[in-house]
C-alpha positions as a Markdown table, in Angstrom:
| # | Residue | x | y | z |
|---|---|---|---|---|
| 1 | Unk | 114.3 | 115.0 | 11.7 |
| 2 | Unk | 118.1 | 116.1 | 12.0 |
| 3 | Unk | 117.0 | 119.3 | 14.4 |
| 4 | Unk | 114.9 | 117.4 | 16.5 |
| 5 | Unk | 117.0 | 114.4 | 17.3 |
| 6 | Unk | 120.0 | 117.1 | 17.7 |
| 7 | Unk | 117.9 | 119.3 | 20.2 |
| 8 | Unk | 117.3 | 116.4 | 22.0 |
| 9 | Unk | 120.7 | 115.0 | 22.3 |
| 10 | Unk | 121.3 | 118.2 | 23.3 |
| 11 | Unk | 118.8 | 119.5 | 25.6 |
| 12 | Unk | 118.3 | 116.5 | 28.1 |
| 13 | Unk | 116.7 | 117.7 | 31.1 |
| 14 | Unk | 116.9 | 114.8 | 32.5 |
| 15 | Unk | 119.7 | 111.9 | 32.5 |
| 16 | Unk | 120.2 | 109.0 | 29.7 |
| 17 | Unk | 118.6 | 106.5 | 32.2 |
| 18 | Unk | 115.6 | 108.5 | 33.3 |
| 19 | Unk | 114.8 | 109.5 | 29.8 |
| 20 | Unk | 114.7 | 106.1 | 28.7 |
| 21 | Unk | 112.5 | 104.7 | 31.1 |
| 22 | Unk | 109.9 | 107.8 | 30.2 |
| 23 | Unk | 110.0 | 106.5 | 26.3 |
| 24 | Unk | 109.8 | 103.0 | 27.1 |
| 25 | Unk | 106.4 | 104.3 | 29.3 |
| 26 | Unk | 105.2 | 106.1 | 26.4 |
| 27 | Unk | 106.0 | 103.4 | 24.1 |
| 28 | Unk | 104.3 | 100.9 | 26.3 |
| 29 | Unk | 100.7 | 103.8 | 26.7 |
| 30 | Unk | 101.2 | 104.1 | 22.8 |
| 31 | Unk | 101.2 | 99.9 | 22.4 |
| 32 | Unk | 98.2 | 99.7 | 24.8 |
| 33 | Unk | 96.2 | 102.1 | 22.9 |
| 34 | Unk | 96.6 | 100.3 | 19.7 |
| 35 | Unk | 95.7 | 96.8 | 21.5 |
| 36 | Unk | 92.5 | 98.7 | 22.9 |
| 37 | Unk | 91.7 | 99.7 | 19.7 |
| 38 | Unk | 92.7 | 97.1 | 17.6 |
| 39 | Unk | 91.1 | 94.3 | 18.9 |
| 40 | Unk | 88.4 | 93.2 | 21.5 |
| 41 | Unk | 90.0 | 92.9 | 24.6 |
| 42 | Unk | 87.0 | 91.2 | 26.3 |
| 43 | Unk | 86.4 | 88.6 | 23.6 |
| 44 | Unk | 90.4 | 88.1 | 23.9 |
| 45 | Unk | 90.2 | 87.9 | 28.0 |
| 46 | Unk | 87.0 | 85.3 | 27.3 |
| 47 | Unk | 88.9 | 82.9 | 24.8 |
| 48 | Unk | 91.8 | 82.9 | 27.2 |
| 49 | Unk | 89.9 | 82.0 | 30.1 |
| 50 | Unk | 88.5 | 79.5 | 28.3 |
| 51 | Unk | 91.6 | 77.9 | 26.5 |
| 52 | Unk | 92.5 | 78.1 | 30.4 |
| 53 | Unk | 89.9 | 75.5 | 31.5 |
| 54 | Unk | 90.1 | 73.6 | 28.6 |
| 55 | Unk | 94.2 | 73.3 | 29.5 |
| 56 | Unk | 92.9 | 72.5 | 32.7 |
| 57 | Unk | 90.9 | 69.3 | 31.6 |
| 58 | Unk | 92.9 | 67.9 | 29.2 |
| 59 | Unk | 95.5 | 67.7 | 31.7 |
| 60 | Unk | 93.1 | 66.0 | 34.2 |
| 61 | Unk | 92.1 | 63.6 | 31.0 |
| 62 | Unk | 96.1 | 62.9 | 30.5 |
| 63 | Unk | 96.2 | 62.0 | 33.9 |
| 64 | Unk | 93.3 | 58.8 | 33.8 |
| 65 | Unk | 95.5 | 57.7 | 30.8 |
| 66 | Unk | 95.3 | 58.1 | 27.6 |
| 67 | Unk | 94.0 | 54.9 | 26.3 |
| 68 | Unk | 90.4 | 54.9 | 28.2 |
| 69 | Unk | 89.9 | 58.5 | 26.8 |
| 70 | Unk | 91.6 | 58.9 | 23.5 |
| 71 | Unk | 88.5 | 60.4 | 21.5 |
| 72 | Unk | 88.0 | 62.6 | 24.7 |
| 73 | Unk | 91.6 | 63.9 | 24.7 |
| 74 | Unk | 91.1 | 64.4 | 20.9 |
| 75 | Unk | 87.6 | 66.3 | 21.5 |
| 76 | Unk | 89.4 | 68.4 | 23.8 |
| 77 | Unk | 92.7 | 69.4 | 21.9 |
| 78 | Unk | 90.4 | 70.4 | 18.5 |
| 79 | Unk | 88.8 | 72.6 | 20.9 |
| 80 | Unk | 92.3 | 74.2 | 22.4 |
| 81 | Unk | 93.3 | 74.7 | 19.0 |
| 82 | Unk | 89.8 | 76.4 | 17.6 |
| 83 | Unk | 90.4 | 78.6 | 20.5 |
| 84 | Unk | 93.8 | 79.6 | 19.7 |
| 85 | Unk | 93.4 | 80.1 | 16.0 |
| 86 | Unk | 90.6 | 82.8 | 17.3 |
| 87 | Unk | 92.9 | 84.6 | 19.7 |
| 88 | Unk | 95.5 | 84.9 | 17.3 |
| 89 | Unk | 93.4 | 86.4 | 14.0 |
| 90 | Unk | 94.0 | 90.0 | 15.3 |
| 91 | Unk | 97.8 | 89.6 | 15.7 |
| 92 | Unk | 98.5 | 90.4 | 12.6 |
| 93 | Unk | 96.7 | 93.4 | 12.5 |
| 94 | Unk | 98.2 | 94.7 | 16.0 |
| 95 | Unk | 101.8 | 93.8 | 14.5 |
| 96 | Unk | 101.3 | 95.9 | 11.5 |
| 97 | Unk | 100.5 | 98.4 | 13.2 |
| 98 | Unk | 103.2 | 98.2 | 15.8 |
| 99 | Unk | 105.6 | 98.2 | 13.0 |
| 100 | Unk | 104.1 | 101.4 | 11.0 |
| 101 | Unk | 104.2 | 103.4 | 14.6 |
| 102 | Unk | 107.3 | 102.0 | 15.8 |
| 103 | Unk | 109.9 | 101.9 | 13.6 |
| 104 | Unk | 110.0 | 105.2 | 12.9 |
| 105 | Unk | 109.9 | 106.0 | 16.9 |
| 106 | Unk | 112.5 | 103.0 | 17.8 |
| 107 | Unk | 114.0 | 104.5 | 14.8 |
| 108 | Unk | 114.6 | 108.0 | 16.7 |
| 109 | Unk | 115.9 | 106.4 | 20.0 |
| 110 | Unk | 118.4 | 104.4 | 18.4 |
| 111 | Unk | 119.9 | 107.3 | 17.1 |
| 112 | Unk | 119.7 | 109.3 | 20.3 |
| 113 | Unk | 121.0 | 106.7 | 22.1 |
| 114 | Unk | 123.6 | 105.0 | 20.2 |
| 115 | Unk | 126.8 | 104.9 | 22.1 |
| 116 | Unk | 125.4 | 105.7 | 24.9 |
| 117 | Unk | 126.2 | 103.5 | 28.0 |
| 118 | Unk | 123.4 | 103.3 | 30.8 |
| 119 | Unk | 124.8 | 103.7 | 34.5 |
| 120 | Unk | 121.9 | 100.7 | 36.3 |
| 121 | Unk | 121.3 | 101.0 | 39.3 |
| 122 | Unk | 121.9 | 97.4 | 40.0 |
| 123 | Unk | 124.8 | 95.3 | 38.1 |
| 124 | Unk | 122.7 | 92.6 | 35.5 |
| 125 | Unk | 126.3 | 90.6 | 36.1 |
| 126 | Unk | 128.5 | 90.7 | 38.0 |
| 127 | Unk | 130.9 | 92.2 | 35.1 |
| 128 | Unk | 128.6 | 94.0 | 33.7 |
| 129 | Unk | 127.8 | 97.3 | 35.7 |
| 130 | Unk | 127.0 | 98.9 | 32.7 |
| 131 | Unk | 124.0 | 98.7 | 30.4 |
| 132 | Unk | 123.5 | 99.1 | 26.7 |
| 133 | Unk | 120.7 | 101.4 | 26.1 |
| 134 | Unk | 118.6 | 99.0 | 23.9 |
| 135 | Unk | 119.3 | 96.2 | 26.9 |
| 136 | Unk | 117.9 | 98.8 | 29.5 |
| 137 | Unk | 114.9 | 99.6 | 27.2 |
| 138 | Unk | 114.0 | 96.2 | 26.6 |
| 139 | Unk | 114.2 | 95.6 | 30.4 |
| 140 | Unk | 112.0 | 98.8 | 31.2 |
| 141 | Unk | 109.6 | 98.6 | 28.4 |
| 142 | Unk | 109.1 | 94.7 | 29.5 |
| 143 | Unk | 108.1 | 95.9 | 33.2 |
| 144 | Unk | 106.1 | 99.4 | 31.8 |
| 145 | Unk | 104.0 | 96.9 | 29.5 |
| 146 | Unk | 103.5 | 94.2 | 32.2 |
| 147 | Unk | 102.2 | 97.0 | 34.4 |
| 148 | Unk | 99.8 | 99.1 | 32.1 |
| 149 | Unk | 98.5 | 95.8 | 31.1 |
| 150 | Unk | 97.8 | 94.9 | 34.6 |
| 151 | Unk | 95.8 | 98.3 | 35.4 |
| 152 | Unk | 94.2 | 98.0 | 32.4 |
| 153 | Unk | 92.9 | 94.3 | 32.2 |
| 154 | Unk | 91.6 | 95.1 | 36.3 |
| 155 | Unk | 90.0 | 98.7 | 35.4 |
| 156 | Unk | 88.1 | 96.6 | 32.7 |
| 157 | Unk | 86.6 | 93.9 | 35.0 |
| 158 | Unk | 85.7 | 96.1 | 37.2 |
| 159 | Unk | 83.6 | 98.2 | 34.4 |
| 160 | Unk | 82.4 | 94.8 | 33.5 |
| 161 | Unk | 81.0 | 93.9 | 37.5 |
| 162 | Unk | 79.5 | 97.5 | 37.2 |
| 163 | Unk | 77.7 | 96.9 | 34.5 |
| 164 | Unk | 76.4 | 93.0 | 34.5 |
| 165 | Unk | 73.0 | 93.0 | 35.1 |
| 166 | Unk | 71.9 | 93.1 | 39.2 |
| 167 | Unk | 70.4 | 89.3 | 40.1 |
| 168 | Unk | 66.4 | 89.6 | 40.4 |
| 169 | Unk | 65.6 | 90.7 | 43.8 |
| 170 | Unk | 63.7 | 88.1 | 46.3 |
| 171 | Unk | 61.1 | 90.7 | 47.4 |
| 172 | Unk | 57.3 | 89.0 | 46.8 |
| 173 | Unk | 55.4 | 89.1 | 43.7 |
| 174 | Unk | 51.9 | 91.5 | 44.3 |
């Protein structure tokens, strides 16, 4: 691993910064993947939706007051919590397998980068005009993630409206 993290130090086409934001993009395409593959990101978007509403009406039964609709509330809140305990049984699977892939990547970077201070564009204080490298990741890799989860969640529903079933026609029955 020595030669490679040497030629990299050493080769940098491109600067510190720029660099950095093209890992954290691959970092955040290689954390995608393993979502997508990992778990059922339909399921997932359903229980959310779902946990969602259910949000929705317990708050509008905390509102009539909670004494006329205590067994309602209660009803409600075993049904938040059945939903979350569902949503969260592939986390552990998606963490292990952020852990095996990353460390050993994050692993790589730190040593590249160590030392290294980040010119930003923008100050993130007003003292600080310089950025740590790990700061600047975390800030790029939050923004790349948020993003690629955005295209991917939309490209999905729209598979999803091209492949529900069309409503039956209104034509006359022979």
């Amino acid at each position: 691993w020595e030669w490679v993290l040497s030629a990299w130090k050493k080769n940098m086409i491109l600067s510190p910064s720029t660099t950095l934001v093209l890992v954290s993009g691959l970092f955040a395409v290689i954390s995608l993947t393993l979502q997508v593959v990992l778990t059922n990101r339909k399921e997932m978007r359903s229980t959310q939706k779902t946990m969602k509403e259910k949000n929705a009406e317990l708050k509008e039964l905390m509102k009539k007051g909670a004494e006329n609709n205590k067994a309602e509330i209660e009803r409600v809140q075993t049904e938040i919590l059945a939903l979350s305990s569902k949503s969260m049984k592939s986390m552990p699977k998606m963490m292990a397998a952020n852990m095996l892939v990353f460390l050993p990547l994050f692993g790589m970077v730190s040593n590249v980068y160590t030392g290294v201070k980040i010119l930003l564009p923008f100050p993130l204080s007003l003292i600080w005009a310089q950025g740590d490298w790990f700061w600047v990741y975390v800030l790029c890799s939050l923004l790349i993630s948020s993003f690629a989860n955005q295209i991917m969640t939309r490209y999905e529903e729209t598979q999803e409206k091209k492949s529900a079933p069309l409503p039956h026609s209104t034509q006359a029955q022979p």
